[in-house]
Short mmCIF file of the C-alpha atoms (twelve columns), coordinates in Angstrom:
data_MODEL
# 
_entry.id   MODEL 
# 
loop_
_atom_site.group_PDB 
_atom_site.id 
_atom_site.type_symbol 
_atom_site.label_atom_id 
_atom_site.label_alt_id 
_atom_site.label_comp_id 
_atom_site.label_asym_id 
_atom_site.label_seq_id 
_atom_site.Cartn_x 
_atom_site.Cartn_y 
_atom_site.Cartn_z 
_atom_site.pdbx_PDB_model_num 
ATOM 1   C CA . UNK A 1   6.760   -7.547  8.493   1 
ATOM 2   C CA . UNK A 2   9.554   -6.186  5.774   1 
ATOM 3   C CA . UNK A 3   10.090  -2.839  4.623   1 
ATOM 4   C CA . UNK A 4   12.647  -2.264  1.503   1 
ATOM 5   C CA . UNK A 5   13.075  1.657   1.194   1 
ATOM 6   C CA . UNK A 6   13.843  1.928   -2.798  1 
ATOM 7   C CA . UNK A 7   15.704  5.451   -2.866  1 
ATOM 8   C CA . UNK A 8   17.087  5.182   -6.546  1 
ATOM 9   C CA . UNK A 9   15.035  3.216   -8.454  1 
ATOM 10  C CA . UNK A 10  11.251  4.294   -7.906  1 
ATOM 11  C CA . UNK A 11  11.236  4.155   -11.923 1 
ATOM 12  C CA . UNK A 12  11.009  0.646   -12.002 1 
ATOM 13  C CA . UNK A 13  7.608   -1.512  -11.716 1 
ATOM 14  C CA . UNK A 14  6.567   -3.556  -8.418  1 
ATOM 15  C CA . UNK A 15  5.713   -6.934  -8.635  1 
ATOM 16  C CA . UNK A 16  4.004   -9.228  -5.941  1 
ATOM 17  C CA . UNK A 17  6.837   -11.529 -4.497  1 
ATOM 18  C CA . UNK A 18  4.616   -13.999 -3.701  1 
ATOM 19  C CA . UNK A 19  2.694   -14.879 -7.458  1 
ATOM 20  C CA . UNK A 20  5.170   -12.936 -9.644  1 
ATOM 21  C CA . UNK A 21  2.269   -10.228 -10.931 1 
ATOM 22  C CA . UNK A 22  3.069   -6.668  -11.949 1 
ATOM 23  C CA . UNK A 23  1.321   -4.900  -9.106  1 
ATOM 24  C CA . UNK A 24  2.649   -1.239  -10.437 1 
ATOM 25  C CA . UNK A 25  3.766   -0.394  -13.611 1 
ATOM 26  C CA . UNK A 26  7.143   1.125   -14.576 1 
ATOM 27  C CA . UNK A 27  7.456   4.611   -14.874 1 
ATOM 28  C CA . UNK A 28  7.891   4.252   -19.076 1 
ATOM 29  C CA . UNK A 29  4.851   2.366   -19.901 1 
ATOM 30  C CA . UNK A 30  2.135   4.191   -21.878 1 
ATOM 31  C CA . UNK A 31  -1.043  3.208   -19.568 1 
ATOM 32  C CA . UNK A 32  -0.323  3.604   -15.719 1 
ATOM 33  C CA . UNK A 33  -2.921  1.059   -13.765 1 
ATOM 34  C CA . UNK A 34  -2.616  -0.249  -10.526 1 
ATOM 35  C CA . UNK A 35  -3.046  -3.824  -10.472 1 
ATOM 36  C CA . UNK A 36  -3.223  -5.534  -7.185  1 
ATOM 37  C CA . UNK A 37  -2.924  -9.074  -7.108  1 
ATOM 38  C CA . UNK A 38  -4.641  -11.323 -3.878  1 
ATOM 39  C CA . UNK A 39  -1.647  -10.600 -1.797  1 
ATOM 40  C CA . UNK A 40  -1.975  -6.876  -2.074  1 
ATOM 41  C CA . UNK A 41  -3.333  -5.371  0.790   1 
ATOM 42  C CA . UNK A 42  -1.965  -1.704  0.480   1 
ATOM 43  C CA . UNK A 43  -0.976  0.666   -1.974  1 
ATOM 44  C CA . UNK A 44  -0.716  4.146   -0.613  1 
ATOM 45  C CA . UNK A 45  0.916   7.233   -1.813  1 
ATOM 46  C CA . UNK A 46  2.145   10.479  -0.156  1 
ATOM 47  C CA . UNK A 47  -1.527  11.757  -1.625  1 
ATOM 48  C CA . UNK A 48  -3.852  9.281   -0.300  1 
ATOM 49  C CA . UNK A 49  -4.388  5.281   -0.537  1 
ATOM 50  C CA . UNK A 50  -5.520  3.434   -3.747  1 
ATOM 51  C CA . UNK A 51  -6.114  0.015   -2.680  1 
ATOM 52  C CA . UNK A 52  -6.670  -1.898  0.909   1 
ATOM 53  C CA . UNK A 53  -7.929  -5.139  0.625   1 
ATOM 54  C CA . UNK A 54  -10.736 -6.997  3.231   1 
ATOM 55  C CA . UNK A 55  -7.990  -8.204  5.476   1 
ATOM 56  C CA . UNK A 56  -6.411  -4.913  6.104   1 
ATOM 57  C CA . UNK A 57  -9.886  -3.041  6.637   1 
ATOM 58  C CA . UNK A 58  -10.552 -5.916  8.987   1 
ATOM 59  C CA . UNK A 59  -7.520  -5.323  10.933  1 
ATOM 60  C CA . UNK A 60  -7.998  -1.761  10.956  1 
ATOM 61  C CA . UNK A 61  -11.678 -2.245  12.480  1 
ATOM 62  C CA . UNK A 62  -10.952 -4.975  14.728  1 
ATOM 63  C CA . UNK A 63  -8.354  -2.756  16.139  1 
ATOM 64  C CA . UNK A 64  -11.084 0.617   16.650  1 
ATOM 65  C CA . UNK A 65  -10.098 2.578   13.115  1 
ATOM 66  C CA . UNK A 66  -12.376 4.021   11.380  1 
ATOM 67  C CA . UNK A 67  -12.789 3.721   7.308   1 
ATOM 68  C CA . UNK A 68  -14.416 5.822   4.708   1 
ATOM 69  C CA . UNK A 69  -14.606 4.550   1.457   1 
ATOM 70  C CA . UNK A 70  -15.649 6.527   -1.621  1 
ATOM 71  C CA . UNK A 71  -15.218 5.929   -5.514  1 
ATOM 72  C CA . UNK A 72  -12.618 8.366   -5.003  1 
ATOM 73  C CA . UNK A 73  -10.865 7.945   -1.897  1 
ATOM 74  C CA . UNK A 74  -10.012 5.819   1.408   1 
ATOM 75  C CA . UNK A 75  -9.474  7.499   4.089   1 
ATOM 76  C CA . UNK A 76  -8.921  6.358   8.114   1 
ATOM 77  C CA . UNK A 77  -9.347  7.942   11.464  1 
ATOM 78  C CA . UNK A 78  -8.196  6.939   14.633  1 
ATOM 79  C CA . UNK A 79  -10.262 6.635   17.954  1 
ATOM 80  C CA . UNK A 80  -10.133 9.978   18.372  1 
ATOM 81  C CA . UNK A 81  -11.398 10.884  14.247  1 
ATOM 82  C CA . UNK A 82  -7.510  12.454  13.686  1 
ATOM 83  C CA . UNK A 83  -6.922  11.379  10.135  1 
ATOM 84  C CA . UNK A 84  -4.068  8.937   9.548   1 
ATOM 85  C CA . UNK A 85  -1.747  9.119   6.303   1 
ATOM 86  C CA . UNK A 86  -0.659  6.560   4.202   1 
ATOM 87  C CA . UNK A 87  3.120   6.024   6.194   1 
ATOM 88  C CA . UNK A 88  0.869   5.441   9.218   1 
ATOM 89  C CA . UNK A 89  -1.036  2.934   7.460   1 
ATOM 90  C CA . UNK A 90  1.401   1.045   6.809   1 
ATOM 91  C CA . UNK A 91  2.571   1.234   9.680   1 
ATOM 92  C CA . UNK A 92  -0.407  -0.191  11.722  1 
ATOM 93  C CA . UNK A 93  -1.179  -3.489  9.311   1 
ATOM 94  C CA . UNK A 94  0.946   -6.604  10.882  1 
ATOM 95  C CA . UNK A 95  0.495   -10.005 8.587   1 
ATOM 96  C CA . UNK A 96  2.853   -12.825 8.876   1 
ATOM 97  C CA . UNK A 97  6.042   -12.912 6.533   1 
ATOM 98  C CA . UNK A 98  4.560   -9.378  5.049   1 
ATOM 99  C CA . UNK A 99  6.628   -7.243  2.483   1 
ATOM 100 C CA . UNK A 100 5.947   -3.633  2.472   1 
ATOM 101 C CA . UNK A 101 7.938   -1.234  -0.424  1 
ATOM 102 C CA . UNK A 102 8.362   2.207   0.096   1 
ATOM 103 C CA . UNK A 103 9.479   3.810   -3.203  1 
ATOM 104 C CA . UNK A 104 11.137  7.246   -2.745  1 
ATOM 105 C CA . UNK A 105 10.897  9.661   -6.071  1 
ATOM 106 C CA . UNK A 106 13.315  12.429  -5.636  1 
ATOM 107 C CA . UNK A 107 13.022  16.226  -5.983  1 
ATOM 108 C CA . UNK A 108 11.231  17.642  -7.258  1 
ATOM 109 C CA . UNK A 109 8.121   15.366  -6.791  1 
ATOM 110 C CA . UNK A 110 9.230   13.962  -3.521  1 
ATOM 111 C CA . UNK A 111 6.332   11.316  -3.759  1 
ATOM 112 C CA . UNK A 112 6.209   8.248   -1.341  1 
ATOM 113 C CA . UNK A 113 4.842   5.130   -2.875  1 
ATOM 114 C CA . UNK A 114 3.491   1.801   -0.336  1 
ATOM 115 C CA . UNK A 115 2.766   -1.543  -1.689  1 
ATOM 116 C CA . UNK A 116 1.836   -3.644  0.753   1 
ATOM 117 C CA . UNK A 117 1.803   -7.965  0.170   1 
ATOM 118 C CA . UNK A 118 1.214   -10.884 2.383   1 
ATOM 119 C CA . UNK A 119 0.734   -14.505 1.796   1 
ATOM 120 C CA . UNK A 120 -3.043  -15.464 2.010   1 
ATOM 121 C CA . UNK A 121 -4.263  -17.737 5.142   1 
ATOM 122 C CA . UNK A 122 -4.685  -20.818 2.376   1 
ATOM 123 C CA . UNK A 123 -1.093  -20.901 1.209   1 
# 
């Protein structure tokens, strides 16, 4: 796994390195919508996480986590039901040749973004 810290230009959209497609829009676009591709397996904020695809929740399992899933929320637990933020997160997930970004927004927000992408086991 990869992790690119982007400190000055969290304005700026995401896109999947692997297919090329806008996974987060940039910070002047009228409609914000988070738009994970098939190689997206994580976006997470400082707040909570937005998207984890089947592969992560299956790594999470296999490895004893715990997942609850609502229409408005995900949120983890460890083997001991301590909840686990989104840095964590990312933390934990391993997939071959992965690429997570972390996207710093200054003061006064100080929000932390994740997008986590991985090639898929047919590629």
């Amino acid at each position: 796994m990869q992790k690119h810290v982007r400190l000055h230009y969290s304005y700026l959209a995401i896109h999947c390195g692997f297919c090329g497609q806008k996974i987060i829009p940039s910070e002047d676009e009228e409609k914000f919508e988070i738009s994970p591709c098939a190689h997206t397996y994580l976006v997470a904020h400082s707040e909570g996480i937005e998207h984890l695809d089947e592969r992560a929740q299956q790594q999470l399992n296999d490895n004893s986590y715990k997942i609850m899933i609502n229409s408005s929320s995900i949120t983890f637990f460890d083997k001991n039901n301590n909840e686990i933020d989104a840095e964590s997160i990312s933390d934990l997930l391993n997939f071959q040749e992965s690429l997570i970004i972390e996207s710093v927004t200054g003061a006064p927000s100080g929000m932390v973004l994740y997008v986590g992408t991985a090639p898929l086991d047919v590629e």
